[in-house]
N, C-alpha and C positions, 0 to 999 in steps of 0.2 A: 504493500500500500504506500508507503512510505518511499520507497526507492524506486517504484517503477509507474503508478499511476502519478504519484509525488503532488498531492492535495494538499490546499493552501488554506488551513483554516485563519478567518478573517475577524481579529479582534477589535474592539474598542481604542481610540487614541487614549491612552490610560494607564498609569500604572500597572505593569502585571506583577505577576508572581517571580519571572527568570528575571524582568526589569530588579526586583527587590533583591533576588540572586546573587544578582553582578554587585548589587549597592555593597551588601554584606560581606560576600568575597573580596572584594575591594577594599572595603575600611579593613577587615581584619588584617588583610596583607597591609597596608598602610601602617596599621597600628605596630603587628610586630615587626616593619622592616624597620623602625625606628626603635624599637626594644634590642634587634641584633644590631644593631649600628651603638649600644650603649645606653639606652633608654633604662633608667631603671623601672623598677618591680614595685613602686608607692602606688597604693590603689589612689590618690588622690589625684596625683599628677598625671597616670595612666586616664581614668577618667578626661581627665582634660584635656588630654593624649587624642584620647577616640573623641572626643567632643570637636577638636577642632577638624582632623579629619574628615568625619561624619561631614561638615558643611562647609570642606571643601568641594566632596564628592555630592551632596547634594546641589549645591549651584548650578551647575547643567542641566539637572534634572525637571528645577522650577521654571526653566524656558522650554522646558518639551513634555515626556508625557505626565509628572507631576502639576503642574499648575502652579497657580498663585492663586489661592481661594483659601475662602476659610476651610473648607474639608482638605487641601492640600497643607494648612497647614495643621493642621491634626493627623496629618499622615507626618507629615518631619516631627512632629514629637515624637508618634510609636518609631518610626526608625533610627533615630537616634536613641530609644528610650533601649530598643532592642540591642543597639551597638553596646551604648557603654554596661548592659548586662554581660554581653562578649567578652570586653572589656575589663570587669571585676574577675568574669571566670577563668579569663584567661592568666590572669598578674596571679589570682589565686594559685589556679593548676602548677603554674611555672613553679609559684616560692613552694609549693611542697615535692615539687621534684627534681631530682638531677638529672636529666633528661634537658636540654636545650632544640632549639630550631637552628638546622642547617639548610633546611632550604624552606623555599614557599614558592606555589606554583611551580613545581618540579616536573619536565618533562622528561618523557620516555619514549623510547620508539628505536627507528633502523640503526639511529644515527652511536647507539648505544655499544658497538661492535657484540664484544661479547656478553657485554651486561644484559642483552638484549632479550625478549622473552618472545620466543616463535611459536607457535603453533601452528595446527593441522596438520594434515600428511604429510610427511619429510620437514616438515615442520620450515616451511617457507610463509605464513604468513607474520608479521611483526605486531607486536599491539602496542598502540600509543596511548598516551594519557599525560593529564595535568595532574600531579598529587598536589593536594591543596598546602597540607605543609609535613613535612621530614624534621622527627625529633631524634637525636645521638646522644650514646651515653655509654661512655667507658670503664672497664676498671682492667684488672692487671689480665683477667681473660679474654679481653677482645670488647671490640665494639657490641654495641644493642642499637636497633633502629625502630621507630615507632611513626604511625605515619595517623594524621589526624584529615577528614573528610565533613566539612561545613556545612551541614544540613537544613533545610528551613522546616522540612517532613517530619514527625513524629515515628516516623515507621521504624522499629528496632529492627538491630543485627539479627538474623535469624539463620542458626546453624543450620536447619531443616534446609531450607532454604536455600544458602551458597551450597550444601552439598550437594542439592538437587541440581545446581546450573543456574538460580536464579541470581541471587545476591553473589554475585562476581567481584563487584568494581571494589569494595575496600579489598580484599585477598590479593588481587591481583593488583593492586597498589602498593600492599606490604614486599609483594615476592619485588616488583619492579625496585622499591627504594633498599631493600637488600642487598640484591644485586651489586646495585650502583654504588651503594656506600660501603661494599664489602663488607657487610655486617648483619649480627645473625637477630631475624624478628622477633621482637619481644612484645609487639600487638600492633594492632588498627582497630579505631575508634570513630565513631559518630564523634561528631560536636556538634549539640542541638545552636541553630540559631533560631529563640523565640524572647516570647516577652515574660515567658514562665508565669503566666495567672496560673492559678491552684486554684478550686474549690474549696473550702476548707470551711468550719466554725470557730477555727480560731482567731482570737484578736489580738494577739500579741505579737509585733513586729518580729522580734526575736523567732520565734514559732512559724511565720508565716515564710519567714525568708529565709529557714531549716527545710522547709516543706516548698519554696522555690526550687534552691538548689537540686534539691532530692530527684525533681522532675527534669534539671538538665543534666542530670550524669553523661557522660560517655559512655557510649555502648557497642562494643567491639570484641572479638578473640583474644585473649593474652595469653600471653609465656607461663607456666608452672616453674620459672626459675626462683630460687628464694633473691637472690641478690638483682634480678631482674625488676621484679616485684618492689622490692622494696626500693628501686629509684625508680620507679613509675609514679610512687607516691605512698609517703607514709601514712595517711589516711586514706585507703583506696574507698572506706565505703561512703567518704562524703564526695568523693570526682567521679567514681565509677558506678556502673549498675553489677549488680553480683553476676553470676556466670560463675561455671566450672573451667577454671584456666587447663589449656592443653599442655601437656607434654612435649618437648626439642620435639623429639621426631610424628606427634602426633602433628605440630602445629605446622613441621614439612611437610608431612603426608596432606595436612589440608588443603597448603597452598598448593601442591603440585597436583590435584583433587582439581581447583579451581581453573588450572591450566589445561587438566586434560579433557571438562568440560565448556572452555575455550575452544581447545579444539574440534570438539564437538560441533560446534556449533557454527564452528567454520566452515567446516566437512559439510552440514548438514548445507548452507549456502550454497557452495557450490555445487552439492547435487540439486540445486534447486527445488529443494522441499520450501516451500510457500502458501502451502494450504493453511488454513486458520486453525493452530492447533493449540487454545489457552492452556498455561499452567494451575494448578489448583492446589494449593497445601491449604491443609483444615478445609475451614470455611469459604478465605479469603482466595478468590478467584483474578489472573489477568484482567478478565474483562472491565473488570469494574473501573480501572483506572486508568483504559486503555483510549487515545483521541479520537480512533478510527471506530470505535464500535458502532455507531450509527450509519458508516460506508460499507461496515463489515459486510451487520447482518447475522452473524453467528449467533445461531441458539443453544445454547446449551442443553434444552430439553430436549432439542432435537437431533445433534449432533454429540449425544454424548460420549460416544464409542471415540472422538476425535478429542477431546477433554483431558490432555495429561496430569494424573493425578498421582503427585512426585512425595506424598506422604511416604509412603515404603522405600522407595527408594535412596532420599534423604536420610532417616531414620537406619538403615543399611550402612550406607557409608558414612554415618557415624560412628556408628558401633564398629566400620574397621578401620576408625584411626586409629586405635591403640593397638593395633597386629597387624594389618596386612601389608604386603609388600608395597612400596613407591609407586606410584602410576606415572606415568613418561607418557609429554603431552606430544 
């Protein structure tokens, strides 16, 4: 649908969602490229950090699809209100771990010789990417490398899910900034970008801004190393969501797991499979979040025999990270 009919769906001049995207991705790179140039870790000054940022990057925006109107300017409160939440979380994150940023917006692809990640048959095809940002941390064993992916979605990590072919792009982020940094994965994590409202009946600032936080953890695979762990952060349960961390070579086995259903999917292209064939773990179906469903036409009640339902099969190759042999993508 997408590559060969190539339909142009027609929005409103208006702020979108990928417009908001870019805003976020932008301040954060903005924010910490002045943190690696020396920028210290004071939530105050930090704040006023992303504060100025925020409306440098907002200026352009107020002459095109932002506006100048009162409702436009109650959108630059929440996007800024959003940034410097980034902001706090980030200065936070930092002062509890030894872990730093060595890159942002980190590219991958041909040009990587051998660091490169190929897949499909004979393994000729390259995959590229931007990692949003590459964290390093040393001790006398070697490098660790962790790679963080800026989210606006609420949609968690979901093991089921990358093992089935779905959830690819953080895995294959981790394997790519490994690679490159000659240095062995000790995770990949969500970074929610929201405004963190909570429901709650509590009234106490204190209590309510425990119950913020709590809702933007980072949500990603991690290393089972002790020393790893513990420069990820000495409080993992106020930055991180829980999860069972993998084991060295379960968390290989994932990522090469993630490549070799990469190349799956390669394969599957060039044989030209194109039929409409949604994915389904649990409840949660492709369709529902898909652009073309209305060009589609696929019914599920009608087509269900074409319905990939990756429950078993996820759940499978879970159960052989911790034994079976490497897969080679």
């Amino acid at each position: 649908m997408r590559y060969g009919l190539k339909p142009e769906i027609v929005e409103p001049y208006a702020l979108t969602p990928r417009d908001e995207g870019v805003f976020f991705h932008d301040a954060v790179r903005g924010f910490l490229g002045e943190v690696m140039d020396g920028g210290d870790l004071d939530p105050e000054r930090a704040a006023a950090r992303m504060e100025r940022v925020a409306e440098t990057l907002l200026a352009p925006l107020r002459e095109g699809p932002l506006g100048q109107t009162a409702l436009s300017r109650a959108e630059e409160r929440r996007l800024k209100g959003v940034a410097r939440t980034a902001a706090r979380l980030i200065v936070d994150q930092l002062a509890d771990s030894h872990f730093r940023p060595v890159g942002l917006e980190v590219r991958f692809g041909e040009d990587d010789a051998d660091a490169c990640l190929r897949v499909g048959t004979g393994g000729d095809c390259a995959l590229y990417g931007a990692i949003d940002r590459v964290d390093e941390w040393s001790d006398e064993g070697g490098a660790f490398v962790r790679v963080m992916d800026y989210k606006r979605g609420s949609k968690p990590f979901n093991l089921v899910e990358a093992c089935a072919g779905l959830q690819l792009q953080l895995l294959v982020y981790l394997a790519a900034a490994a690679r490159i940094r000659g240095a062995r994965p000790a995770g990949a994590f969500y970074f929610r970008m929201d405004e963190g409202y909570v429901l709650t009946p509590e009234t106490s600032p204190e209590a309510v801004e425990t119950l913020r936080r709590k809702a933007l953890r980072m949500d990603g695979p991690a290393l089972d190393d002790a020393s790893a762990r513990a420069a990820l952060s000495s409080q993992p349960v106020l930055f991180y969501k829980s999860g069972a961390p993998l084991r060295q070579e379960a968390l290989d086995r994932l990522l090469q797991r993630a490549l070799s259903m990469a190349s799956r999917h390669v394969d599957g292209i060039r044989a030209g499979e194109a039929a409409p064939s949604p994915a389904r773990v649990g409840k949660s179906g492709a369709c529902r979040f898909c652009d073309w469903r209305r060009a589609c036409l696929f019914d599920e009640s009608v087509d269900r025999a074409r319905v990939r339902r990756l429950d078993a099969e996820g759940r499978a190759a879970i159960e052989a990270l911790e034994s079976a042999p490497e897969e080679r993508g």
